[in-house]
DRENDO-1510 file (C-alpha; in Angstrom, 1 decimal, always signed):
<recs>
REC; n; res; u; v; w
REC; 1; UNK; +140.3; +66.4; +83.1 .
REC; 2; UNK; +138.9; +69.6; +81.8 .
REC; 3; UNK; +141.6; +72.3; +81.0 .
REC; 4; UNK; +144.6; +69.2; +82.6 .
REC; 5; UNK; +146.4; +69.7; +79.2 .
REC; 6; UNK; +147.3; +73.5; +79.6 .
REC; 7; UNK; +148.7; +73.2; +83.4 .
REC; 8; UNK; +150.4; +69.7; +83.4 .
REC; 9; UNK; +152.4; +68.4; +80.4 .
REC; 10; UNK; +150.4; +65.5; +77.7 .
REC; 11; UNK; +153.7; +62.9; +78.7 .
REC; 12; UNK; +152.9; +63.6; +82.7 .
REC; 13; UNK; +149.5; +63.2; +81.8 .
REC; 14; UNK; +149.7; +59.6; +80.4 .
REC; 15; UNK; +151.8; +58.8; +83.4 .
REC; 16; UNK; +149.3; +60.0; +85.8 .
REC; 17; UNK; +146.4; +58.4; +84.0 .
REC; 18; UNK; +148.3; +54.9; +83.8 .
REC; 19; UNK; +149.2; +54.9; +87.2 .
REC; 20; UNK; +144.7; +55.4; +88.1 .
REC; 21; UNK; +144.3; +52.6; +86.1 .
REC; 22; UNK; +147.2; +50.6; +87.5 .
REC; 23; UNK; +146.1; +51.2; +90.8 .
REC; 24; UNK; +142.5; +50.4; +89.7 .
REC; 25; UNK; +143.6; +47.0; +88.2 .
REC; 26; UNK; +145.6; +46.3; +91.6 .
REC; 27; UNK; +142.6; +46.4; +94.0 .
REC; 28; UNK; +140.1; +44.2; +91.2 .
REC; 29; UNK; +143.4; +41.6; +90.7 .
REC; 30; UNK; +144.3; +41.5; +94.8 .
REC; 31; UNK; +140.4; +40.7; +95.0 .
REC; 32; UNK; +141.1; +37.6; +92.9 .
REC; 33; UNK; +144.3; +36.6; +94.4 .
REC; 34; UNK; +142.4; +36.5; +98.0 .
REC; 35; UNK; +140.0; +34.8; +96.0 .
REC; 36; UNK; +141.9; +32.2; +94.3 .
REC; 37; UNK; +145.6; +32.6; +95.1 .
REC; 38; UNK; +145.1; +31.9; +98.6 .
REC; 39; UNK; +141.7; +30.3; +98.9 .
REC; 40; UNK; +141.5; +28.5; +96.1 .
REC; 41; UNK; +138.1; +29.4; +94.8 .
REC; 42; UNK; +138.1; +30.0; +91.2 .
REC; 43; UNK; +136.1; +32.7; +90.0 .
REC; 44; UNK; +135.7; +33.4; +85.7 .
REC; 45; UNK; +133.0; +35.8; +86.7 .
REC; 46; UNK; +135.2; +38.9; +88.6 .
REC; 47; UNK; +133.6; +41.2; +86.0 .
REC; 48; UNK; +130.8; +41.3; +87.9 .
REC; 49; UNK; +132.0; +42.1; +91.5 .
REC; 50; UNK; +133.4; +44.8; +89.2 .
REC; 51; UNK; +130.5; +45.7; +87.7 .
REC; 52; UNK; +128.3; +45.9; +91.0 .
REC; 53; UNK; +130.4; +48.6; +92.1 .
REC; 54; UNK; +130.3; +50.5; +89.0 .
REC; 55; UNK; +126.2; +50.4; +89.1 .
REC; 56; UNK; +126.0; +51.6; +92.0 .
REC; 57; UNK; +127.9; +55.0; +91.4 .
REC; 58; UNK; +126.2; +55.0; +87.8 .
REC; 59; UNK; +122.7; +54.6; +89.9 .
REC; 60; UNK; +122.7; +56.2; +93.2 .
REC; 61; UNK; +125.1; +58.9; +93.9 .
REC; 62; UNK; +123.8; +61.5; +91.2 .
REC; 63; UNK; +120.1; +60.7; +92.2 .
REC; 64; UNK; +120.6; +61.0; +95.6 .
REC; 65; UNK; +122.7; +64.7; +94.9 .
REC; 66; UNK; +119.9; +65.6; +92.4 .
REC; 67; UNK; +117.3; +65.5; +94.8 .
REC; 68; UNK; +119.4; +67.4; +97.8 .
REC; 69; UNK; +120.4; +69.9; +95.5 .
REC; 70; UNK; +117.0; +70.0; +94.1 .
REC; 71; UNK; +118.1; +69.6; +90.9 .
REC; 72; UNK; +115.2; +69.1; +87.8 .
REC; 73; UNK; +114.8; +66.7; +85.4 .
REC; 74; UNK; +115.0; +62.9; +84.6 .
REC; 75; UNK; +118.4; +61.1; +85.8 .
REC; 76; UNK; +118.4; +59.2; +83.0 .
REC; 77; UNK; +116.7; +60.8; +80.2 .
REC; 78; UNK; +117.8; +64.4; +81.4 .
REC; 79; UNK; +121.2; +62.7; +82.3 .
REC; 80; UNK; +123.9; +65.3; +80.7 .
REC; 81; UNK; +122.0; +68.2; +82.4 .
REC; 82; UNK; +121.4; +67.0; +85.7 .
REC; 83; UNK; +124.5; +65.6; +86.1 .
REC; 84; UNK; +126.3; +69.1; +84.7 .
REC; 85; UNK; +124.2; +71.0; +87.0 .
REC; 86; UNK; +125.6; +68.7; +89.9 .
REC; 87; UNK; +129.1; +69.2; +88.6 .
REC; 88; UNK; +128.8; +72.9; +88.8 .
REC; 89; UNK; +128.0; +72.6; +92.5 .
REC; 90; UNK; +130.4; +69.7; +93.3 .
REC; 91; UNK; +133.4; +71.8; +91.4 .
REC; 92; UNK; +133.5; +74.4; +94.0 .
REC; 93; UNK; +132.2; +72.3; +97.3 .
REC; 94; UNK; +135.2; +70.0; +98.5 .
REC; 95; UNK; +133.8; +68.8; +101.6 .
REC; 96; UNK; +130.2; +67.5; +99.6 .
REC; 97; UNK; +132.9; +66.2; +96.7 .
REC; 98; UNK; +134.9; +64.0; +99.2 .
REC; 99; UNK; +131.7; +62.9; +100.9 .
REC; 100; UNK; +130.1; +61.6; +97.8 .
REC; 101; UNK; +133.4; +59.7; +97.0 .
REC; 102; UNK; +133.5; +58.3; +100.5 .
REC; 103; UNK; +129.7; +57.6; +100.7 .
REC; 104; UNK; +129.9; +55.9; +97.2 .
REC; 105; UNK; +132.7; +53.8; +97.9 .
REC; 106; UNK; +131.2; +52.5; +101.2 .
REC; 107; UNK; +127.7; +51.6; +99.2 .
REC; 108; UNK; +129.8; +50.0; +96.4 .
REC; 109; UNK; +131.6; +47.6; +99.3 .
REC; 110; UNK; +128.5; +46.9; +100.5 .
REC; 111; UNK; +126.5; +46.0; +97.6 .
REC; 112; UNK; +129.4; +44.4; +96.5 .
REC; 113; UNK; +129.1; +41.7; +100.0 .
REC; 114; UNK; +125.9; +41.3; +99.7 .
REC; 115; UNK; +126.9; +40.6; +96.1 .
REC; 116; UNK; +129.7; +38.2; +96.8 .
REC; 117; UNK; +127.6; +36.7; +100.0 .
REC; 118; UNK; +124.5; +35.4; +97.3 .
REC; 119; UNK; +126.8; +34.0; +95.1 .
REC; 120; UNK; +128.8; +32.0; +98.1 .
REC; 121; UNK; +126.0; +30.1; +98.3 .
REC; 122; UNK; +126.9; +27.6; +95.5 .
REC; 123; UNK; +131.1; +27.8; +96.9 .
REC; 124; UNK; +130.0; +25.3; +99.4 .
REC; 125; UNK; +128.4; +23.1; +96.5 .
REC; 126; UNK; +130.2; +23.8; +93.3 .
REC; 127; UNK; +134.3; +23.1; +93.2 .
REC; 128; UNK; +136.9; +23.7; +90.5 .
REC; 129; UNK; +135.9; +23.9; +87.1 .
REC; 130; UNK; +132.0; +24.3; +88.0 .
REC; 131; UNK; +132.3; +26.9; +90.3 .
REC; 132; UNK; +134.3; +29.2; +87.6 .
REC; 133; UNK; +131.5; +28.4; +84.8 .
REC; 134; UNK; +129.0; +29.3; +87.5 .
REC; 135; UNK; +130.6; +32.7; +87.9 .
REC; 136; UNK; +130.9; +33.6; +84.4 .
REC; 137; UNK; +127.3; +32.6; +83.6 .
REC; 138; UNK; +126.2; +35.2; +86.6 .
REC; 139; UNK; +128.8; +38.0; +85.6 .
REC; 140; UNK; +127.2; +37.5; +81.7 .
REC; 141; UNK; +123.7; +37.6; +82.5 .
REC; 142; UNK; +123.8; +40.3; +84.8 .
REC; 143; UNK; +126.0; +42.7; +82.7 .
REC; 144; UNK; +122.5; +42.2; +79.6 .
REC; 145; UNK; +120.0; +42.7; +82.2 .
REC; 146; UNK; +121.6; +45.9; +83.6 .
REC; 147; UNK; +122.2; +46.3; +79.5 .
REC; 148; UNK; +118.9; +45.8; +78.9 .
REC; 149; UNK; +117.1; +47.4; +81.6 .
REC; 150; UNK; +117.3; +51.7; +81.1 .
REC; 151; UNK; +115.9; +53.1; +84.6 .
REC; 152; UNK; +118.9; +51.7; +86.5 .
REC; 153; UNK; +122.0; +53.3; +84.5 .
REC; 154; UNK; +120.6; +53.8; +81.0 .
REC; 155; UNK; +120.5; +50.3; +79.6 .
REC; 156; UNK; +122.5; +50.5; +75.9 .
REC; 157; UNK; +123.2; +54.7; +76.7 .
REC; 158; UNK; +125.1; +54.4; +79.9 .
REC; 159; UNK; +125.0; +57.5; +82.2 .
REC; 160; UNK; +127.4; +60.1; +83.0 .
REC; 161; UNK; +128.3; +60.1; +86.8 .
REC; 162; UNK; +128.7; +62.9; +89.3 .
REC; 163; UNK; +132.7; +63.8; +89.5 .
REC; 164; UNK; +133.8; +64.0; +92.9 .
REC; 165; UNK; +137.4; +65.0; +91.9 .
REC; 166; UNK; +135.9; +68.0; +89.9 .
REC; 167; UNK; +137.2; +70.5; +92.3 .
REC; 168; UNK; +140.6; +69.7; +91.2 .
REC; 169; UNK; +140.0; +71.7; +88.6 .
REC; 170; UNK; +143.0; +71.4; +85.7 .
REC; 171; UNK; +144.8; +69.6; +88.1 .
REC; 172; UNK; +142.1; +66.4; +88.3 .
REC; 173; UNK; +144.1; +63.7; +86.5 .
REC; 174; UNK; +146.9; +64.1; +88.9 .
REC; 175; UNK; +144.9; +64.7; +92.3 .
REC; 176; UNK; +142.5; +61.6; +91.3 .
REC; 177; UNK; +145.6; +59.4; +90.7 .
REC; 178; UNK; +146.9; +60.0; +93.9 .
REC; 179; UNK; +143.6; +59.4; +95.5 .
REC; 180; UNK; +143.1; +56.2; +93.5 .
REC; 181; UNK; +146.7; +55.0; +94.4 .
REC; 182; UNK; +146.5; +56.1; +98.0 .
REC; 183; UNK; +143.1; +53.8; +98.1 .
REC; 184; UNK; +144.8; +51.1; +96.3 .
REC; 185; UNK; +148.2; +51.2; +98.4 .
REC; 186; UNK; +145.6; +50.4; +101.6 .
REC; 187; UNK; +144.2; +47.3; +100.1 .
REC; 188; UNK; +147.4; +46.3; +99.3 .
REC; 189; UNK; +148.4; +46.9; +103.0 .
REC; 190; UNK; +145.7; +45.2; +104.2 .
REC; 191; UNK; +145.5; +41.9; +101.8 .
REC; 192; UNK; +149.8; +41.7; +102.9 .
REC; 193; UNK; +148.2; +41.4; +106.4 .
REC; 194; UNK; +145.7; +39.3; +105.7 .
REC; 195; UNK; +148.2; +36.9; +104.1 .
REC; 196; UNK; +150.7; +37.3; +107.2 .
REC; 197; UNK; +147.6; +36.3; +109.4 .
REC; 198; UNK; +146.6; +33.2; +111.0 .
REC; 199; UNK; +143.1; +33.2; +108.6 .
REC; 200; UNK; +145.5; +33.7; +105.9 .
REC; 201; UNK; +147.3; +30.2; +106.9 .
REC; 202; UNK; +144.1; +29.2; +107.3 .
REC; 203; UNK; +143.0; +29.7; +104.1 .
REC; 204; UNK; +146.3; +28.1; +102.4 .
REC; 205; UNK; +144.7; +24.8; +104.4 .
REC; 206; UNK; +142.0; +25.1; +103.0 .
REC; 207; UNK; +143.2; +25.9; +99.3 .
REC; 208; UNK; +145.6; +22.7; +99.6 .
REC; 209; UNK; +142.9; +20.6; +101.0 .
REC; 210; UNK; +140.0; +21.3; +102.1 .
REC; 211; UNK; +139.5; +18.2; +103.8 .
REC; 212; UNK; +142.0; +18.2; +105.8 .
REC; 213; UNK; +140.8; +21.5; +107.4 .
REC; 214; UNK; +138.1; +19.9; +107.9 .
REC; 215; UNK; +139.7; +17.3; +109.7 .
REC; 216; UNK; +141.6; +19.9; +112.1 .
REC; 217; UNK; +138.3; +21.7; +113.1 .
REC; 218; UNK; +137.8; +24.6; +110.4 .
REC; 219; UNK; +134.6; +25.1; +109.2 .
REC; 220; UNK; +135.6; +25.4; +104.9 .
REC; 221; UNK; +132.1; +26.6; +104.2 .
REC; 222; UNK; +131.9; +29.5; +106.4 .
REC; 223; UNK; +135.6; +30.6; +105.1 .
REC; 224; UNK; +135.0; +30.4; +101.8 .
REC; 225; UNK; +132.0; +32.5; +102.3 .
REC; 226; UNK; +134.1; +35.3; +104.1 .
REC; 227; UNK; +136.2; +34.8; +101.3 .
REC; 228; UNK; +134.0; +35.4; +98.8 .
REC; 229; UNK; +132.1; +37.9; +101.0 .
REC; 230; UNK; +135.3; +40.2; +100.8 .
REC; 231; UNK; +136.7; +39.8; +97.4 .
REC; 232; UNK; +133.8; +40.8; +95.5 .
REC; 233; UNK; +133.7; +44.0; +98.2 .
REC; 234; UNK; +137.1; +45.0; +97.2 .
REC; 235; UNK; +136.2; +44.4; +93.3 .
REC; 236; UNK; +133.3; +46.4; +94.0 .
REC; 237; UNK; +135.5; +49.6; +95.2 .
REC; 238; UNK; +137.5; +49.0; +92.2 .
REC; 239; UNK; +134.4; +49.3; +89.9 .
REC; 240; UNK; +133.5; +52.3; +91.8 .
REC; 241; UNK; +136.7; +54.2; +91.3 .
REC; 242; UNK; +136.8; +53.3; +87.7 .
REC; 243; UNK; +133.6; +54.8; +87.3 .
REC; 244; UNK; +134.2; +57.8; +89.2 .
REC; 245; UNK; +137.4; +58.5; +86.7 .
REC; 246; UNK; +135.7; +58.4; +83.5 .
REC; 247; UNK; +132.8; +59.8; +85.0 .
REC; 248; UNK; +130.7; +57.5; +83.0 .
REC; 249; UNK; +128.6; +54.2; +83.4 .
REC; 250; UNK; +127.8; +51.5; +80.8 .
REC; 251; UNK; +126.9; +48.0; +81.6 .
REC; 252; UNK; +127.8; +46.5; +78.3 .
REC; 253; UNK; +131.4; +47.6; +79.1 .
REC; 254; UNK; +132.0; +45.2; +81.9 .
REC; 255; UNK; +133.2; +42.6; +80.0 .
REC; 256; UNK; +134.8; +39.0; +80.7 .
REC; 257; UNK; +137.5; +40.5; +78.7 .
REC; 258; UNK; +138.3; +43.5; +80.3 .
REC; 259; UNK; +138.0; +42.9; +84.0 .
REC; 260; UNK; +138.3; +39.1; +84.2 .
REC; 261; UNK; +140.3; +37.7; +81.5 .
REC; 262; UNK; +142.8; +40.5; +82.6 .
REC; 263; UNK; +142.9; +40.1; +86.0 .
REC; 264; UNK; +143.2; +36.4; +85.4 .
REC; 265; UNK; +146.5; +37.5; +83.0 .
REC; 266; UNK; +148.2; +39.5; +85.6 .
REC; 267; UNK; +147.6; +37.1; +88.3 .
REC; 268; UNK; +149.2; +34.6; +86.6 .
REC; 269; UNK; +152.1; +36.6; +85.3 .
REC; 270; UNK; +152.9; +38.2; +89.4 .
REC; 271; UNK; +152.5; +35.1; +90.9 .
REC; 272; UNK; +149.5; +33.4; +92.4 .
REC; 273; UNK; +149.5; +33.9; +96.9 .
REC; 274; UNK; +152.0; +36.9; +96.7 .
REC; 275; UNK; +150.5; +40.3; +96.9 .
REC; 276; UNK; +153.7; +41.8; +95.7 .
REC; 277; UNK; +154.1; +39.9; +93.0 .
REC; 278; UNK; +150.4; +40.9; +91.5 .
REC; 279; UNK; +151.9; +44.4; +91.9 .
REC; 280; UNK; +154.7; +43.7; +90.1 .
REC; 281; UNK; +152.5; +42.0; +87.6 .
REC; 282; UNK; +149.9; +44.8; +87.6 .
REC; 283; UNK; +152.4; +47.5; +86.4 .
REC; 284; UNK; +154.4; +45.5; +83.6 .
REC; 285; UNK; +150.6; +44.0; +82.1 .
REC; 286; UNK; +149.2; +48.1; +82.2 .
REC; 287; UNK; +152.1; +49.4; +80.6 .
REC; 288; UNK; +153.1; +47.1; +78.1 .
REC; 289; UNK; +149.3; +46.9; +77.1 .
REC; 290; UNK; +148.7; +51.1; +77.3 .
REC; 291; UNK; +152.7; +50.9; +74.9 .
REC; 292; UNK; +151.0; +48.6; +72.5 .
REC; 293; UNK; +147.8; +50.6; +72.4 .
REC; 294; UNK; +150.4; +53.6; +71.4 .
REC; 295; UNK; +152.2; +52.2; +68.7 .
REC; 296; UNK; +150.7; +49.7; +67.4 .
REC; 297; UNK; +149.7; +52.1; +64.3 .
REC; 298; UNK; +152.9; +52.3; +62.6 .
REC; 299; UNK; +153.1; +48.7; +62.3 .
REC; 300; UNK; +149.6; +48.4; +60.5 .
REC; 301; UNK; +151.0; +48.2; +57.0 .
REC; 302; UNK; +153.3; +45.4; +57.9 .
REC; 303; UNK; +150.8; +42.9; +59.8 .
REC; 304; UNK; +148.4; +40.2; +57.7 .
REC; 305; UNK; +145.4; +41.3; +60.5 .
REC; 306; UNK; +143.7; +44.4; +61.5 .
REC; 307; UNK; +146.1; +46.1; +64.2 .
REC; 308; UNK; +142.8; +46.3; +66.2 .
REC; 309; UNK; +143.5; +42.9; +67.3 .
REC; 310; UNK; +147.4; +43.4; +68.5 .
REC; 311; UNK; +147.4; +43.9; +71.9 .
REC; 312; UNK; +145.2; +41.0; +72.4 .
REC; 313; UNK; +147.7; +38.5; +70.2 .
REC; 314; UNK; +150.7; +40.0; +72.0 .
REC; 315; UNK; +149.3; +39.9; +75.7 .
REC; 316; UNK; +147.4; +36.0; +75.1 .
REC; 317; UNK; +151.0; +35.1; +74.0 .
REC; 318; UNK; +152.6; +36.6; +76.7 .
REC; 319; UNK; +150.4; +35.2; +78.8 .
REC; 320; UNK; +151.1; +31.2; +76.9 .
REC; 321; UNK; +154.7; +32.3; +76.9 .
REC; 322; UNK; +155.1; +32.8; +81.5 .
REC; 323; UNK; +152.8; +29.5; +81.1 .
REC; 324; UNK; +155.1; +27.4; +79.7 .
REC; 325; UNK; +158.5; +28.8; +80.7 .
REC; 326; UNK; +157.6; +30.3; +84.1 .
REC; 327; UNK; +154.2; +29.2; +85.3 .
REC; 328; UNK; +155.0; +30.0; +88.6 .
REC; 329; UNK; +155.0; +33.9; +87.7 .
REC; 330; UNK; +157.3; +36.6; +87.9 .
REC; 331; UNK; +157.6; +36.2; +91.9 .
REC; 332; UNK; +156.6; +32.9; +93.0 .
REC; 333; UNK; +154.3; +32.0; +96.6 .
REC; 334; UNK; +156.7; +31.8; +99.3 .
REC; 335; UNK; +156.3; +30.2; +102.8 .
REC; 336; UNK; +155.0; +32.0; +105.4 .
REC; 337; UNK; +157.5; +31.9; +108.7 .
REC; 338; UNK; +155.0; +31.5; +111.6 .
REC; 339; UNK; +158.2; +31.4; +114.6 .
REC; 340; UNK; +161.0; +32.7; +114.1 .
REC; 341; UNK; +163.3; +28.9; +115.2 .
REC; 342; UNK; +166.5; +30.6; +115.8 .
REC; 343; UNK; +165.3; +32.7; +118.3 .
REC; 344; UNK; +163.1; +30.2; +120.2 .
REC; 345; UNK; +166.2; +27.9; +120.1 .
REC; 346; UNK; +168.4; +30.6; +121.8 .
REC; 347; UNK; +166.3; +31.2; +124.3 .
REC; 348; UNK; +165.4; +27.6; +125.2 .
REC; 349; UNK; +169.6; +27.3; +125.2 .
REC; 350; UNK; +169.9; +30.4; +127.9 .
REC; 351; UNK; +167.0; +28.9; +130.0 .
REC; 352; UNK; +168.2; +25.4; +129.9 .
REC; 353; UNK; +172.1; +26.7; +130.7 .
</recs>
């Protein structure tokens, strides 16, 4: 955020920077409730639609503005340099700023659908419990290889990334939190659609039983690969943007933790099929975690454990607590009205009288 501090005051700050990563954790948790809330297709491996995204900023934006700005040295081994030189030219260029967001965010869907189109592949094979293990064992392996393997982003280094909200100058927390949530606030929009949609009927069929959308004509394979097609996409922008924020890429930090096991929490505590109730959970999971994170410190003397561990304790027994008392979540699916009845039965009335 560079010189944020001295403009903008450290509490605004830390509302600003929630709100990124709220809006950040919306987009990767309204992937998985297309996924799963309303299609019924489990996935323990969203880390790595996640991840996809963030490799692809930490890979290709800052090589492809190194070589048109002509800039010298190794991406990787000469990464704080090349990348600082980039900065400097990024920090006073809005239009090749915004362009490398926007080009980056488009590459990061993509690779995320190509992604998420592979790995549909076993959907139409693999159901339930299988399907998830499946996921997980991809989302592992690939965050080691990319761990592993230094010319893409650095292997065990990690690389810094080009900043694309740089030209905000002290003002960057704030302008890239209102990018971030403007981003986020159109997924929403469009998953709400979605939902309110014929496929998104459709895909209630097919989460309730499969086979008997298959008995009424839909073809389950081909929707589940949409399905799975688009949620990694939209996981993917969410990698991106996290990546673009802390301007910084490391495989190892895509973890089932982090970016499934979380997203699995707050889906569970909004409400699975209810967009609104994901954003509901979204905001109450971020800031209660980010309020633990705080002040958990003071409490170090008092607990039998190392206070490292107590926002994982308090959130897995939130999370057993909405299981057994309100498994539904905080807003529960409701019924989508296809025809409004009233009206069709008061104008049926006036034809008929």
């Amino acid at each position: 955020g560079g010189g944020g501090g001295q403009v903008i005051p450290p509490v605004f700050l830390f509302v600003l920077d929630t709100v990124a990563i709220i809006s950040i954790y919306l987009i990767a948790t309204l992937s998985l409730n297309v996924q799963y809330g309303y299609t019924g297709i489990a996935d323990f491996g969203k880390s790595a639609g996640v991840a996809v995204g963030a490799y692809v900023v930490g890979a290709i934006p800052g090589r492809l503005l190194a070589a048109l700005l002509a800039v010298e040295g190794d991406y990787i081994w000469d990464n704080t340099p090349v990348v600082s030189a980039i900065n400097g030219v990024l920090s006073s260029d809005v239009a090749l700023s915004l362009g490398t967001l926007v080009l980056a965010l488009l590459l990061a869907a993509g690779f995320g659908a190509a992604f998420g189109f592979l790995a549909s592949y076993p959907v139409a094979r693999l159901k339930g419990e299988y399907l998830a293990i499946f996921m997980l064992a991809v989302s592992e392996a690939m965050r080691y290889v990319f761990h592993c393997y230094v010319p893409a982003i650095g292997g065990p280094y990690g690389v810094l990334t080009p900043d694309p909200f740089g030209f905000l100058g002290a003002y960057r927390i704030a302008g890239a939190s209102l990018i971030i949530t403007g981003i986020s606030l159109a997924l929403f929009y469009y998953a709400e659609r979605l939902a309110k949609s014929p496929l998104g009927r459709t895909l209630r069929a097919i989460r309730d039983c499969d086979i008997a959308a298959e008995v009424l004509g839909k073809d389950v394979a081909s929707y589940r690969t949409k399905i799975m097609v688009l949620s990694s996409a939209m996981a993917a922008v969410a990698g991106a943007l996290y990546a673009f924020y802390i301007t910084y890429v490391s495989a190892i930090a895509y973890d089932r933790v982090t970016w499934t096991f979380w997203p699995w929490t707050i889906l569970i505590i909004g409400g699975m099929a209810n967009n609104l109730g994901v954003m509901v959970g979204t905001v109450a999971f971020i800031v209660l975690k980010r309020l633990i994170i705080i002040f958990k410190r003071p409490l170090e003397p008092f607990l039998p454990f190392d206070v490292v561990w107590l926002e994982y304790i308090l959130l897995g027994l939130m999370l057993i607590l909405m299981l057994m008392f309100k498994p539904e979540g905080l807003l529960p699916e409701k019924p989508t009205r296809t025809i409004d009845l009233s009206k069709y039965e008061a104008r049926l009335r006036r034809q008929q009288g």
